[in-house]
C-alpha positions, 0 to 999 in steps of 0.5 A, spaced: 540 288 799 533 291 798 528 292 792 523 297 791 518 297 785 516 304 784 509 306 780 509 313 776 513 315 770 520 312 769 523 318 768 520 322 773 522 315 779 528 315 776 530 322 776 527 322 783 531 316 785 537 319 783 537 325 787 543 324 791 547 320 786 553 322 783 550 318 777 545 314 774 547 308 769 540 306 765 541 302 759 539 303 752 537 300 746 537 305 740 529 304 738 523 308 739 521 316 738 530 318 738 532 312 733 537 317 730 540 319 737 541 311 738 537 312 745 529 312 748 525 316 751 527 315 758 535 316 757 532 322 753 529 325 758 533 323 765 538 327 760 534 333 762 531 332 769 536 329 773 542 332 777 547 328 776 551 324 770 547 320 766 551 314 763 547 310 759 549 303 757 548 299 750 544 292 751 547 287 748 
């Protein structure tokens, strides 16, 4: 198993990251600036920017 720690904007490394997935599987805590929507900025903006299906996963 390898880790990579990236510097930048989660959603821009993120979306960078999954560039050849299939998929991208961020979790999700309901705060911040989308409360209604029940999801954070970086799920809101992987929505747009990635190209691949976004599942996003609640936290306990």
């Amino acid at each position: 198993m390898t880790h990579e720690v990236l510097t930048g904007h989660p959603v821009e490394e993120l979306a960078r990251a999954a560039e050849h997935a299939l998929a991208v599987v961020v979790g999700r805590r309901g705060r911040g600036g989308y409360t209604g929507m029940r999801m954070g900025s970086v799920v809101h903006g992987l929505l747009h920017r990635a190209h691949c299906p976004v599942i996003t996963v609640p936290t306990a």
